[in-house]
PDB file of N, CA, C and O in Angstrom:
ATOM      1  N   UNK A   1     104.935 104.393  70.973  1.00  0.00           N
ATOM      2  CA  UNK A   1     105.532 105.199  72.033  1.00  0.00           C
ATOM      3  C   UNK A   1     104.416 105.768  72.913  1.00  0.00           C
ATOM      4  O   UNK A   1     103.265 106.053  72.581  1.00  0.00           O
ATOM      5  N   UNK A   2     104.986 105.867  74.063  1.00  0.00           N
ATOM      6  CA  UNK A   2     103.595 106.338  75.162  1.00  0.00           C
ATOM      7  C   UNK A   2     103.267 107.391  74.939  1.00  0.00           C
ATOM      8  O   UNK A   2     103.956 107.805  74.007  1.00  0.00           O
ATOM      9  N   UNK A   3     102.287 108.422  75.398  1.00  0.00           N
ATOM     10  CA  UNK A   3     102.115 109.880  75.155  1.00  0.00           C
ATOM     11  C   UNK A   3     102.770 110.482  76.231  1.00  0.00           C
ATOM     12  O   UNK A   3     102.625 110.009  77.359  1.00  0.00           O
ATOM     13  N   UNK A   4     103.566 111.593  76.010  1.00  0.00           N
ATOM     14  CA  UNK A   4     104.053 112.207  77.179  1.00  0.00           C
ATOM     15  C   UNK A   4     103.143 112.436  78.588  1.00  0.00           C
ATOM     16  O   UNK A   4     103.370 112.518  79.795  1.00  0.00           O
ATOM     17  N   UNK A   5     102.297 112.474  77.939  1.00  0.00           N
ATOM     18  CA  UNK A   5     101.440 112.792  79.090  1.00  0.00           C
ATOM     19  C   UNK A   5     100.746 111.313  80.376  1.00  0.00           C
ATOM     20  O   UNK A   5     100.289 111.337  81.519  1.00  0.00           O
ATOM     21  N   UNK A   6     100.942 110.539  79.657  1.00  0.00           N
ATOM     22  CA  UNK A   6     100.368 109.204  79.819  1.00  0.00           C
ATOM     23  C   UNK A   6     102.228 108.913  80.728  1.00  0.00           C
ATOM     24  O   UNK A   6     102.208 108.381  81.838  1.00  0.00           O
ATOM     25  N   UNK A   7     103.093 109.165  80.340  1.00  0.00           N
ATOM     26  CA  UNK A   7     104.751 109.122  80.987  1.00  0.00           C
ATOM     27  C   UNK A   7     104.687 109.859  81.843  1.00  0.00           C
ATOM     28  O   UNK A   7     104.963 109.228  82.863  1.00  0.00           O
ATOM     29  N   UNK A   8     104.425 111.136  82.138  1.00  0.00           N
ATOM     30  CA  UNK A   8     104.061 111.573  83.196  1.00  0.00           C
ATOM     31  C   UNK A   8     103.225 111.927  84.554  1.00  0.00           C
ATOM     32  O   UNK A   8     103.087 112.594  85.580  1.00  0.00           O
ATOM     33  N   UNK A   9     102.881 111.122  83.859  1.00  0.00           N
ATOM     34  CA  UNK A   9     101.511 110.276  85.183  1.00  0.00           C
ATOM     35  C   UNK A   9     102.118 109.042  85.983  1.00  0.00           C
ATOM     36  O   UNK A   9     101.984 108.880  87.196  1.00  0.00           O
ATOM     37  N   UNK A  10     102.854 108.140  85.059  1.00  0.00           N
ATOM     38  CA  UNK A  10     103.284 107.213  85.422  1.00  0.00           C
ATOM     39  C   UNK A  10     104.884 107.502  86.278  1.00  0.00           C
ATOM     40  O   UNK A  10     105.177 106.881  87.300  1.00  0.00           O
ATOM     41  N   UNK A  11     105.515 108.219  85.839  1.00  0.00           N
ATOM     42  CA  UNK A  11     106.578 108.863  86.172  1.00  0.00           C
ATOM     43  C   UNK A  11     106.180 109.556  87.584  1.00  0.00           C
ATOM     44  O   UNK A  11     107.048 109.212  88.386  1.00  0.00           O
ATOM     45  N   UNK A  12     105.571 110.087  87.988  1.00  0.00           N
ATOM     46  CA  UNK A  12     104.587 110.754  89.269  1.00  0.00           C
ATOM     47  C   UNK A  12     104.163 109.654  89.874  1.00  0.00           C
ATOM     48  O   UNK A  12     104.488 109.723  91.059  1.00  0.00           O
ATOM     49  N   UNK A  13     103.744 108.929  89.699  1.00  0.00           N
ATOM     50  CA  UNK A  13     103.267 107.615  90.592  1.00  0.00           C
ATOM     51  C   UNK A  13     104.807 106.683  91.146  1.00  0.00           C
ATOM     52  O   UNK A  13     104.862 106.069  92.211  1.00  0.00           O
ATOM     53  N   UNK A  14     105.404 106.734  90.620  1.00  0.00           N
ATOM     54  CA  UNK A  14     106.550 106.113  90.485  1.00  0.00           C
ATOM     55  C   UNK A  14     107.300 106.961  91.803  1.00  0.00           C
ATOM     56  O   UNK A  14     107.665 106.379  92.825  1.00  0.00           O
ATOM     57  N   UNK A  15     107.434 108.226  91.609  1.00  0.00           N
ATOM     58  CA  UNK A  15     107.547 108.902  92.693  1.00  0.00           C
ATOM     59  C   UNK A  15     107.131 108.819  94.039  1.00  0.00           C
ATOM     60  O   UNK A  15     107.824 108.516  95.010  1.00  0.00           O
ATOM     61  N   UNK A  16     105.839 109.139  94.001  1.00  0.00           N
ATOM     62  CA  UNK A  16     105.144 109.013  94.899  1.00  0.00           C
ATOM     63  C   UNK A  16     105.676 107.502  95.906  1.00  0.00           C
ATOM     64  O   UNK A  16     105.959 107.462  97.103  1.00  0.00           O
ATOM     65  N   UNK A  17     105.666 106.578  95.062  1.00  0.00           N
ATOM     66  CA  UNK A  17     105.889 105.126  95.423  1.00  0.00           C
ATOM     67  C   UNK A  17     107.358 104.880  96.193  1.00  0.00           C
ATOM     68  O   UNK A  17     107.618 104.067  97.080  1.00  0.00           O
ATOM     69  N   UNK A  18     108.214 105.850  95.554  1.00  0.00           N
ATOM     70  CA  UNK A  18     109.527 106.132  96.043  1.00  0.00           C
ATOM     71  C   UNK A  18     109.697 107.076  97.097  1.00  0.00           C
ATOM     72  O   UNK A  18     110.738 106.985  97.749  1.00  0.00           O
ATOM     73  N   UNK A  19     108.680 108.178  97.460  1.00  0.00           N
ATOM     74  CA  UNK A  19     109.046 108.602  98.675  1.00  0.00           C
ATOM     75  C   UNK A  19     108.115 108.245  99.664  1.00  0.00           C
ATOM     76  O   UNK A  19     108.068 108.963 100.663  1.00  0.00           O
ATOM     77  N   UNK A  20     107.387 107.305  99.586  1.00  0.00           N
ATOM     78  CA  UNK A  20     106.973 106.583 100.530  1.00  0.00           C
ATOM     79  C   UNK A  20     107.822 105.392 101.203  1.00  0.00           C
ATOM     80  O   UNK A  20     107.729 104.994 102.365  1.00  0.00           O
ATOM     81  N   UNK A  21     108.440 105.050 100.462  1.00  0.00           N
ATOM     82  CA  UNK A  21     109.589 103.735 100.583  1.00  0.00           C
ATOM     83  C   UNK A  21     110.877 104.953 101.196  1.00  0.00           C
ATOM     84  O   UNK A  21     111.514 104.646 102.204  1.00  0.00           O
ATOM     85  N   UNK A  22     111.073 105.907 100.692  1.00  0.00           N
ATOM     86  CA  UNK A  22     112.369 106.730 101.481  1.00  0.00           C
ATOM     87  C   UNK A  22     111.816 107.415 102.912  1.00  0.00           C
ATOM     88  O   UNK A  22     112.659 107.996 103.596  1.00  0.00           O
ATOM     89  N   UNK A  23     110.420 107.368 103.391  1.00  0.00           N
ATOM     90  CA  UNK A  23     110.268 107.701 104.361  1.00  0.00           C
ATOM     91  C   UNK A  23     110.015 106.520 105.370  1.00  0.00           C
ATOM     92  O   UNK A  23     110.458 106.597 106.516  1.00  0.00           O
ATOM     93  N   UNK A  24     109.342 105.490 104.964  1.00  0.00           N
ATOM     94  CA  UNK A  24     109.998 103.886 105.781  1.00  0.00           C
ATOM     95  C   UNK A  24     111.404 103.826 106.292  1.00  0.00           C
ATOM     96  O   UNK A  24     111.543 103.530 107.479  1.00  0.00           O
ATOM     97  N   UNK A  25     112.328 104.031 105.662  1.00  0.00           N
ATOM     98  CA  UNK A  25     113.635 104.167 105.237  1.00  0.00           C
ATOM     99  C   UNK A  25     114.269 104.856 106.178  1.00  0.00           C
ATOM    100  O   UNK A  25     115.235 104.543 106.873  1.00  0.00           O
ATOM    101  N   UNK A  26     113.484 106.050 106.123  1.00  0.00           N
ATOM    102  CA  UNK A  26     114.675 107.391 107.009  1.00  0.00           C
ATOM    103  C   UNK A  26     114.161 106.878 108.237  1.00  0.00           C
ATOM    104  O   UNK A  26     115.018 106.744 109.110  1.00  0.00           O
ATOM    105  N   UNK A  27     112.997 106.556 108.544  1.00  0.00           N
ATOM    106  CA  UNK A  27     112.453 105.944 109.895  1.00  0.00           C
ATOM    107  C   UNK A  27     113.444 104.697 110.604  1.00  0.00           C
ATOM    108  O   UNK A  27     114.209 104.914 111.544  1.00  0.00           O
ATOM    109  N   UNK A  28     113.305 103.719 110.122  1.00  0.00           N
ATOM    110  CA  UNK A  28     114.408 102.864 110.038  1.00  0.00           C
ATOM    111  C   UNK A  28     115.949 103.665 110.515  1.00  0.00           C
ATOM    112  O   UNK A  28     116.446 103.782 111.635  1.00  0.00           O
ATOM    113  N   UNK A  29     116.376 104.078 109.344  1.00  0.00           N
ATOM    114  CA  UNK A  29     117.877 104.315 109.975  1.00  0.00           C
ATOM    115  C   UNK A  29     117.814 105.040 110.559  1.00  0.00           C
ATOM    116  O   UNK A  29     118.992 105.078 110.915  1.00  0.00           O
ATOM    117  N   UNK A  30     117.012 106.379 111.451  1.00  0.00           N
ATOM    118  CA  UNK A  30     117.056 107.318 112.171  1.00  0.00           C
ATOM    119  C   UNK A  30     116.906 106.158 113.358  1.00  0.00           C
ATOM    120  O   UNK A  30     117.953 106.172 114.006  1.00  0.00           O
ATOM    121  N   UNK A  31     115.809 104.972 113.975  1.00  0.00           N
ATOM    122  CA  UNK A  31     115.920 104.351 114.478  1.00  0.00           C
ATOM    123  C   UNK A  31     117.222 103.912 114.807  1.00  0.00           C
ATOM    124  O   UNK A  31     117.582 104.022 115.979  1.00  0.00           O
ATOM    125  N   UNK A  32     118.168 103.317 113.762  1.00  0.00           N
ATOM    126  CA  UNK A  32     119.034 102.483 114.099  1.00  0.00           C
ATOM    127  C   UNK A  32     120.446 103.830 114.559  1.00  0.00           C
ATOM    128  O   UNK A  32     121.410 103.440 115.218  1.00  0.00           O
ATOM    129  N   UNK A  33     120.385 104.842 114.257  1.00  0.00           N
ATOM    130  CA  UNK A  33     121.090 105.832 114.259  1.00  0.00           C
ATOM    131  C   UNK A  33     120.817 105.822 116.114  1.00  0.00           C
ATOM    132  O   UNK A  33     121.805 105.491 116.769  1.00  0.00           O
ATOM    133  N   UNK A  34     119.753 106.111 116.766  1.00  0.00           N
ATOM    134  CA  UNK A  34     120.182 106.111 118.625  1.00  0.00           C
ATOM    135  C   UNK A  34     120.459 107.434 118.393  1.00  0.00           C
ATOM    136  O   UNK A  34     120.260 108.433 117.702  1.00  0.00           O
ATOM    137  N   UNK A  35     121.171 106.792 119.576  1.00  0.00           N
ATOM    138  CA  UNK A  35     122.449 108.289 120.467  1.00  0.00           C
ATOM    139  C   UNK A  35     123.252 108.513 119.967  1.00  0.00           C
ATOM    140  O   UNK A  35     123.792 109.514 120.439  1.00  0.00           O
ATOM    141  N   UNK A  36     123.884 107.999 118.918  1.00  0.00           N
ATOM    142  CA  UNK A  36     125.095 107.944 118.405  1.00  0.00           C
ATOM    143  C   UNK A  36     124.841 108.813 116.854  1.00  0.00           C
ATOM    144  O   UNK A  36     125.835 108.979 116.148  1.00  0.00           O
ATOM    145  N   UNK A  37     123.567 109.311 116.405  1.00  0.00           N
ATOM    146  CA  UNK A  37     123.344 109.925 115.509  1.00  0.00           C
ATOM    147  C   UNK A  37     123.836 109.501 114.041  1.00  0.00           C
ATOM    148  O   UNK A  37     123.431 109.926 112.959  1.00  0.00           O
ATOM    149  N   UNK A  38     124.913 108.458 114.334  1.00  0.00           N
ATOM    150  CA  UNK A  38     124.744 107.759 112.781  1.00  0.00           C
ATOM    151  C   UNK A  38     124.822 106.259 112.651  1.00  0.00           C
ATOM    152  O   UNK A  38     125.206 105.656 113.654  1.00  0.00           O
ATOM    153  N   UNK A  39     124.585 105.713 111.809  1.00  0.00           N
ATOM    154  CA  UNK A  39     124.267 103.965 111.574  1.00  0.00           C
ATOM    155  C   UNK A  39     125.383 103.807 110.040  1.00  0.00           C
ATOM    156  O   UNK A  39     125.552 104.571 109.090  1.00  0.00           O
ATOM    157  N   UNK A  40     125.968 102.476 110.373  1.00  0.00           N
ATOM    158  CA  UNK A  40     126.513 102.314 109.135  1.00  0.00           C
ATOM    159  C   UNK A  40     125.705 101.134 108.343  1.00  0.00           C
ATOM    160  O   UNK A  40     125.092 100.138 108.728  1.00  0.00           O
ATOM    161  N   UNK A  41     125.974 101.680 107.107  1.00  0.00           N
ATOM    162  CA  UNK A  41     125.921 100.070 106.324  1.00  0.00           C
ATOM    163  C   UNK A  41     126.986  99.503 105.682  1.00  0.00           C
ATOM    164  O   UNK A  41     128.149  99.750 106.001  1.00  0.00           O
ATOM    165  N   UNK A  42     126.579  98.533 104.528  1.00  0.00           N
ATOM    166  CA  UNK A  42     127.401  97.715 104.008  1.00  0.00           C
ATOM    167  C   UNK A  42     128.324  98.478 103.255  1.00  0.00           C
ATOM    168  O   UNK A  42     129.483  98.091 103.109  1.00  0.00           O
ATOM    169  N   UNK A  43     127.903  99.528 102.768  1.00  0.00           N
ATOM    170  CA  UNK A  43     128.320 100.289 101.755  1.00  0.00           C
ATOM    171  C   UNK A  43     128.327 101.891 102.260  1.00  0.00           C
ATOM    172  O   UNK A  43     129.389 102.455 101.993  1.00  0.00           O
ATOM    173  N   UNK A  44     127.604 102.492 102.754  1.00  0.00           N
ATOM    174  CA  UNK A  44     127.034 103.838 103.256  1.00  0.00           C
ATOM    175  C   UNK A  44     127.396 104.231 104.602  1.00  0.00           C
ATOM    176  O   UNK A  44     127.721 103.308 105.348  1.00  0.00           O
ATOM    177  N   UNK A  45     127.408 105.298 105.025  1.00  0.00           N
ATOM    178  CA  UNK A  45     127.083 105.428 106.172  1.00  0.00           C
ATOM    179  C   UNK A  45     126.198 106.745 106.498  1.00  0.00           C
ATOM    180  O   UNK A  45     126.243 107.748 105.785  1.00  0.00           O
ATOM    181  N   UNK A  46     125.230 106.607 107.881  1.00  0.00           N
ATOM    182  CA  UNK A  46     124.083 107.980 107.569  1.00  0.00           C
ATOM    183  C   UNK A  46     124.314 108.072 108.890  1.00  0.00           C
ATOM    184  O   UNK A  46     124.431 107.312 109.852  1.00  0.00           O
ATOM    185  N   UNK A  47     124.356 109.580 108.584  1.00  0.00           N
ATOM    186  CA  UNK A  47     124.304 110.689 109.685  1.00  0.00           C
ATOM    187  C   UNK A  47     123.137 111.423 109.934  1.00  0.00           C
ATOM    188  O   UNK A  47     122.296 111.513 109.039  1.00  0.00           O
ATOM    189  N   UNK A  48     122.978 111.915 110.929  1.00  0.00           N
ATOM    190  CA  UNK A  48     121.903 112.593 111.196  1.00  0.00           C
ATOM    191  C   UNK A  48     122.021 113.803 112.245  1.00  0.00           C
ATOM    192  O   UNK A  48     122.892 113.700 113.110  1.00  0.00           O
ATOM    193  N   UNK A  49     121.281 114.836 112.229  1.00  0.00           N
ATOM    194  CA  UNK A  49     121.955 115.929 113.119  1.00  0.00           C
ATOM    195  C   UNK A  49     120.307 116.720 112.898  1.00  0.00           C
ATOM    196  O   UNK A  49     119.464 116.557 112.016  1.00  0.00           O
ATOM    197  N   UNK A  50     120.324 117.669 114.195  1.00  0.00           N
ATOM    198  CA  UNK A  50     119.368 117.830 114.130  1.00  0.00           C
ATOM    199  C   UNK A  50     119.220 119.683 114.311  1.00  0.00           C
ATOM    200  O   UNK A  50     119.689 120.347 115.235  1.00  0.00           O
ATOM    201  N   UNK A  51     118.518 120.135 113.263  1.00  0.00           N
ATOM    202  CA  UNK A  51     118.809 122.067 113.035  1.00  0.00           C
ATOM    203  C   UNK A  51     117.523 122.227 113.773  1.00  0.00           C
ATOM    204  O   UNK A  51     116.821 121.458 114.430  1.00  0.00           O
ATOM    205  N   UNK A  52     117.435 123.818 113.355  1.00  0.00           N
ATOM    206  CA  UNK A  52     116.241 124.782 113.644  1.00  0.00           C
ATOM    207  C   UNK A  52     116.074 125.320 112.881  1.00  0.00           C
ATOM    208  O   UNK A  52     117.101 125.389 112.206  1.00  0.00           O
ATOM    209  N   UNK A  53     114.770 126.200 112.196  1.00  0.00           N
ATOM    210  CA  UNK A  53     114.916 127.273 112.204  1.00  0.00           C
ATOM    211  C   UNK A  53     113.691 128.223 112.466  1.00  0.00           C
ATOM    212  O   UNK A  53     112.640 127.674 112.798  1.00  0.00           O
ATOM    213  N   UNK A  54     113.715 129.407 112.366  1.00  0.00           N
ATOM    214  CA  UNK A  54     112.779 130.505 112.995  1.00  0.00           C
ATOM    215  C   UNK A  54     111.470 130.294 112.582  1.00  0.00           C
ATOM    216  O   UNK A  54     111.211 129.695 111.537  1.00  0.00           O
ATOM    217  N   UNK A  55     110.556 130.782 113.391  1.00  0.00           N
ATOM    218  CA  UNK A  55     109.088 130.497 112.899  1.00  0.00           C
ATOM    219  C   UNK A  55     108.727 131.286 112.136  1.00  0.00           C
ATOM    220  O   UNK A  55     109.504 132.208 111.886  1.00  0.00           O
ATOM    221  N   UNK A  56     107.600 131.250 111.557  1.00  0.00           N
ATOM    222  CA  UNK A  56     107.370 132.283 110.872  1.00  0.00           C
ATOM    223  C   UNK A  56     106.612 133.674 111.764  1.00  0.00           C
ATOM    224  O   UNK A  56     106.733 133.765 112.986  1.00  0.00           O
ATOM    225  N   UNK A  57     105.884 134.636 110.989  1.00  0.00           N
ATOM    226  CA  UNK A  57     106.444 135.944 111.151  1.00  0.00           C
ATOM    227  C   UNK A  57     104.354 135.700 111.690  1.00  0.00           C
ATOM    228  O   UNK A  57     103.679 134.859 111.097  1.00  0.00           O
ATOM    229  N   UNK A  58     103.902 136.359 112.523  1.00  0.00           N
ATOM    230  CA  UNK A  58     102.590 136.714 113.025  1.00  0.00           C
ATOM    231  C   UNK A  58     102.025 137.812 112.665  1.00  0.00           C
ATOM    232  O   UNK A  58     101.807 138.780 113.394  1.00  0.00           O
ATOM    233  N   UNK A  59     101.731 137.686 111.363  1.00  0.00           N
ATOM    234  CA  UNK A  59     100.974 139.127 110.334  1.00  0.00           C
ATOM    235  C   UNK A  59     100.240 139.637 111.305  1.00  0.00           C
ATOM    236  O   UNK A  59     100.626 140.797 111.449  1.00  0.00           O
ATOM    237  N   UNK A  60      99.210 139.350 112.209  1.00  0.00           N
ATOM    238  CA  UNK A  60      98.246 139.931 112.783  1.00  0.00           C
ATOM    239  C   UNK A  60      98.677 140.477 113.761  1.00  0.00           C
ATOM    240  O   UNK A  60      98.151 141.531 114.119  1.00  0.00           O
ATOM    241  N   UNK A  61      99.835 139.889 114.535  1.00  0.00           N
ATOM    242  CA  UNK A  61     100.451 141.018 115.412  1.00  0.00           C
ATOM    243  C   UNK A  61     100.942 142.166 115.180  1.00  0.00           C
ATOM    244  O   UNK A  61     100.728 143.086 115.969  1.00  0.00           O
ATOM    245  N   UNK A  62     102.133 142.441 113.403  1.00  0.00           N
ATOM    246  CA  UNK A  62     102.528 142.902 113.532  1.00  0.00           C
ATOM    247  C   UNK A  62     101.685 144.299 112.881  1.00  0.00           C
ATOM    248  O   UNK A  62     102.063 145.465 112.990  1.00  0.00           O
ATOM    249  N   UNK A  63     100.594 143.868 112.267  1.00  0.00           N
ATOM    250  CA  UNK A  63      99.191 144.749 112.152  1.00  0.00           C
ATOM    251  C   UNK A  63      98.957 145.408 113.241  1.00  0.00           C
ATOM    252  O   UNK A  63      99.337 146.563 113.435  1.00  0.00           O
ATOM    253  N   UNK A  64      98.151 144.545 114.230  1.00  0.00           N
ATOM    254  CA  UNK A  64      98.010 145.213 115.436  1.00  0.00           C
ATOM    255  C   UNK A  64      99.054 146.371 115.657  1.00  0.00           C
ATOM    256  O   UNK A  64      98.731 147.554 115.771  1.00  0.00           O
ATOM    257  N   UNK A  65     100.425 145.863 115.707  1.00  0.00           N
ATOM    258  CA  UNK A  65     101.304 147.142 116.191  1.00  0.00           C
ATOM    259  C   UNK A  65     101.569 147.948 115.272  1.00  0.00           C
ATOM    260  O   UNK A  65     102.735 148.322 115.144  1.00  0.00           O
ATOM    261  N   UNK A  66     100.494 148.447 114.345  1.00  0.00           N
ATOM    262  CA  UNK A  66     100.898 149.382 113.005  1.00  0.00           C
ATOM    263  C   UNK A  66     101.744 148.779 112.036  1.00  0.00           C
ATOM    264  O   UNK A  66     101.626 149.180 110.879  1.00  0.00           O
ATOM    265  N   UNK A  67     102.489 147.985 112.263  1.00  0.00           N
ATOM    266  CA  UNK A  67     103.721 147.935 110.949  1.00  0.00           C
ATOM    267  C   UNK A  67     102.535 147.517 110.007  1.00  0.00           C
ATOM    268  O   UNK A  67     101.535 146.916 110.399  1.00  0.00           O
ATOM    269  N   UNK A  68     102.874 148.081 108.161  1.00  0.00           N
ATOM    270  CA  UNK A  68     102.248 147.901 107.712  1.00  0.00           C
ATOM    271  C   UNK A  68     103.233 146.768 106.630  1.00  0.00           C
ATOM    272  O   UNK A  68     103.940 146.993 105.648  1.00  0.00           O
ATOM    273  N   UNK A  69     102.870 145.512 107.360  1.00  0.00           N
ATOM    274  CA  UNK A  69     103.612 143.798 106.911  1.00  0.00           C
ATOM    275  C   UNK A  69     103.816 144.093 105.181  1.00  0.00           C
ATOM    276  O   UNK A  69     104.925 143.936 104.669  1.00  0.00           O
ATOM    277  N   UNK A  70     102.601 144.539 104.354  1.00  0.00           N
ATOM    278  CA  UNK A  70     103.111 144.281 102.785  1.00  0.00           C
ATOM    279  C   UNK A  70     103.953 144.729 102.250  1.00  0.00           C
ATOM    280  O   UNK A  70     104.399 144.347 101.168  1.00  0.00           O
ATOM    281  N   UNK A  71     104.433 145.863 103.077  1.00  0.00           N
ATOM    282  CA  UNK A  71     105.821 147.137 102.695  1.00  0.00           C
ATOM    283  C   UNK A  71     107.158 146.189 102.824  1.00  0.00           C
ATOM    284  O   UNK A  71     108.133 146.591 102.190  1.00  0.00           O
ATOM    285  N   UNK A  72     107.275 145.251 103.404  1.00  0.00           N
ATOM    286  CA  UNK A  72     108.172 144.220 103.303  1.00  0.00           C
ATOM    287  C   UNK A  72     108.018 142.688 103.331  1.00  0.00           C
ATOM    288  O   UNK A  72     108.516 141.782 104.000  1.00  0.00           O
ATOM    289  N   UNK A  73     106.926 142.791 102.106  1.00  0.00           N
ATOM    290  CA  UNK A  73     106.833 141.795 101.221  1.00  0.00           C
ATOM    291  C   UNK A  73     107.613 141.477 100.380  1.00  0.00           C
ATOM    292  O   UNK A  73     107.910 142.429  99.658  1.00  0.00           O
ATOM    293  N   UNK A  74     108.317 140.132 100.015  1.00  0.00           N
ATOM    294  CA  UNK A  74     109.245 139.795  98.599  1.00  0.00           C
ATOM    295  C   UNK A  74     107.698 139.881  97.551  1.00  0.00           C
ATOM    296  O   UNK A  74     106.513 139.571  97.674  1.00  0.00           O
ATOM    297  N   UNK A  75     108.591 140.498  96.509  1.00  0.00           N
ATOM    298  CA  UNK A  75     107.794 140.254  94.993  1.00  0.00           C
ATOM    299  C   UNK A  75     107.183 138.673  95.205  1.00  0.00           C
ATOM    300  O   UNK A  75     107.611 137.760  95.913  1.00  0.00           O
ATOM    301  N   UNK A  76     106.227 138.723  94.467  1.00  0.00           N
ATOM    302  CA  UNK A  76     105.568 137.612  94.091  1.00  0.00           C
ATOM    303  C   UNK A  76     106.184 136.729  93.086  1.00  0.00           C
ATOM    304  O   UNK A  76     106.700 137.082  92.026  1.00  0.00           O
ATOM    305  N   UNK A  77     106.078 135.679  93.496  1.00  0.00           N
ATOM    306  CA  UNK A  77     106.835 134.530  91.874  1.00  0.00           C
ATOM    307  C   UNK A  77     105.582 133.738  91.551  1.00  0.00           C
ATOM    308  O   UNK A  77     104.886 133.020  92.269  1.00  0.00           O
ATOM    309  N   UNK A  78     105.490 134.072  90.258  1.00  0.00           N
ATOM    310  CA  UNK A  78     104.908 132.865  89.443  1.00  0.00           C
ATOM    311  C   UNK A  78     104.918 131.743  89.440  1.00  0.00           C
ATOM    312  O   UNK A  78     106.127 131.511  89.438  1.00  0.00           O
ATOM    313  N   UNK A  79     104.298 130.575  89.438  1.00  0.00           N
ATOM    314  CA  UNK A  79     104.487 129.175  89.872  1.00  0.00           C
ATOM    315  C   UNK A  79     103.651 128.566  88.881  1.00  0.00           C
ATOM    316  O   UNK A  79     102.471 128.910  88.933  1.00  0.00           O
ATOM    317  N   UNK A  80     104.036 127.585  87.815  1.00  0.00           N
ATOM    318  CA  UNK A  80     103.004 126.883  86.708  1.00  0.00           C
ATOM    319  C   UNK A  80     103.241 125.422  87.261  1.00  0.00           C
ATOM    320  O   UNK A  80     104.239 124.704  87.315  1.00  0.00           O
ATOM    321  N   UNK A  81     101.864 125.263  87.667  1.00  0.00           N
ATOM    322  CA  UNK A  81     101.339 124.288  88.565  1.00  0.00           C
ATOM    323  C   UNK A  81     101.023 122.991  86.633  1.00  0.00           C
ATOM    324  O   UNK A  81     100.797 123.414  85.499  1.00  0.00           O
ATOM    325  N   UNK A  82     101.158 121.540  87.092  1.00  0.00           N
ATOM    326  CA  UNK A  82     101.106 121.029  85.905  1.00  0.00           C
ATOM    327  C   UNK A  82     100.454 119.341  86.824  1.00  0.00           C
ATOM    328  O   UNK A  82     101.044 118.439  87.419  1.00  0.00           O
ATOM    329  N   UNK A  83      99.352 119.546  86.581  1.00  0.00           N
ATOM    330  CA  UNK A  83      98.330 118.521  86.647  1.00  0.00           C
ATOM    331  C   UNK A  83      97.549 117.632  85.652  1.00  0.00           C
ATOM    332  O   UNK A  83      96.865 117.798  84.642  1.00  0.00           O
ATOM    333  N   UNK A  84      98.017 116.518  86.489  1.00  0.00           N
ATOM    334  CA  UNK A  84      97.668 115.305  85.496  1.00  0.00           C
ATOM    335  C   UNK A  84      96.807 114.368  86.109  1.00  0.00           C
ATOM    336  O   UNK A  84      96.984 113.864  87.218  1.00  0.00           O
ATOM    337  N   UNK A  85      95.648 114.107  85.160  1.00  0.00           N
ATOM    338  CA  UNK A  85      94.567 113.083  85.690  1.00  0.00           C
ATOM    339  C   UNK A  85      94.107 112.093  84.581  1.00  0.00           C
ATOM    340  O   UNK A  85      94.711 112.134  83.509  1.00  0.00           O
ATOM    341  N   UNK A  86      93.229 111.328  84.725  1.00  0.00           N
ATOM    342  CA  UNK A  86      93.185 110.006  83.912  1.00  0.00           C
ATOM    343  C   UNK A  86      92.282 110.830  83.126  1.00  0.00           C
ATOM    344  O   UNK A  86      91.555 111.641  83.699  1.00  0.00           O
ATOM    345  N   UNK A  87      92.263 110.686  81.811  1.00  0.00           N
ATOM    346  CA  UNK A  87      91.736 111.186  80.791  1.00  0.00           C
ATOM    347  C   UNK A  87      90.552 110.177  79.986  1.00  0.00           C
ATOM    348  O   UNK A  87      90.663 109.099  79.401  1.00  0.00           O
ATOM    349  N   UNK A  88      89.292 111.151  80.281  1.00  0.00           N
ATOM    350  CA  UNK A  88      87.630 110.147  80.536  1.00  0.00           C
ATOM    351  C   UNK A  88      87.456 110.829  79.348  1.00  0.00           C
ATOM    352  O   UNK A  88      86.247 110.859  79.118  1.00  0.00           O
ATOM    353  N   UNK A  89      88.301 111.587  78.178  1.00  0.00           N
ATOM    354  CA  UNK A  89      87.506 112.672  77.059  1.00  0.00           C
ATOM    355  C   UNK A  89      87.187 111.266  76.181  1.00  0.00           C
ATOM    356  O   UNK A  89      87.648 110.180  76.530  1.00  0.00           O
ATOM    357  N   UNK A  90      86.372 111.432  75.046  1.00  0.00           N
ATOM    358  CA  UNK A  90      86.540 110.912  73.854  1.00  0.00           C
ATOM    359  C   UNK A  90      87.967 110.758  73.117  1.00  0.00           C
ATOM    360  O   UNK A  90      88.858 111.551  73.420  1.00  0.00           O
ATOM    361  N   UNK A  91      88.232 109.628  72.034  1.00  0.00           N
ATOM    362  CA  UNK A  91      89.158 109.792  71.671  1.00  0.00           C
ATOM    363  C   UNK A  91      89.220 111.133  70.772  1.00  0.00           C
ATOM    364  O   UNK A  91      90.176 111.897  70.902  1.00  0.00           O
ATOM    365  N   UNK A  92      88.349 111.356  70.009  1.00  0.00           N
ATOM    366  CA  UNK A  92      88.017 112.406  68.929  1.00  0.00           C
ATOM    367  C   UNK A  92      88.571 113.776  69.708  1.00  0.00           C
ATOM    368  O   UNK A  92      88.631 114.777  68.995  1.00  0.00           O
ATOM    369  N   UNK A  93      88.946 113.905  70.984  1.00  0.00           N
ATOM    370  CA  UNK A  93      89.556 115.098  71.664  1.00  0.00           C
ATOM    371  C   UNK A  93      90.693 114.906  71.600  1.00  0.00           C
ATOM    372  O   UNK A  93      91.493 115.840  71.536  1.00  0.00           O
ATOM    373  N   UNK A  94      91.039 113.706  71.600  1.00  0.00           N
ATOM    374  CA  UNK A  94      92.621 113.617  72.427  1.00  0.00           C
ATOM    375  C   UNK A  94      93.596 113.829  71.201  1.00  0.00           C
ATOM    376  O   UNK A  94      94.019 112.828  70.623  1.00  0.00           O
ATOM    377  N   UNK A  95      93.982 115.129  70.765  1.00  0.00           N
ATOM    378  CA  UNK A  95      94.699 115.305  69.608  1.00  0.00           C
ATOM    379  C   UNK A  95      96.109 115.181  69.984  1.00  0.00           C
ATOM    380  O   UNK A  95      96.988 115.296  69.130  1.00  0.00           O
TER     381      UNK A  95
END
């Protein structure tokens, strides 16, 4: 059996490989979509529509004008970042 870790490398590449092929893709049917904003297929049909939204906020301006920006800061969230690279250790590490 593979090592999980050795599956999730491969599993990530696999990805990667797939949203490169879904951004060919959206290119394509946004192409074939026009003026008419959607394209059919054999099976599917895609729509497309197009939003907004607000920019973000200019800390340094709103410094400049006194507001003091961190007083309406959201809490901070934790984020466990999980990185995977080809593994150059000895075997005698790899427990």
């Amino acid at each position: 059996m593979t090592h999980p870790v050795d599956q999730l490398f491969a599993v990530r590449a696999q990805i990667k490989a797939l949203q490169e092929l879904e951004a060919g893709l959206k290119a394509d049917v946004s192409a074939l979509c026009g003026d008419v904003d959607y394209a059919l297929g054999d099976e599917y049909v895609a729509t497309q529509s197009l939003t907004s939204r607000k920019g973000g906020i200019d800390e340094k301006a709103l410094k400049a004008a006194g507001v003091d920006v961190d007083a309406f800061r959201k809490a901070d969230v934790a984020v466990y970042t999980l990185k995977v690279t080809l593994n150059t250790a000895p075997a005698t590490l790899a427990a």
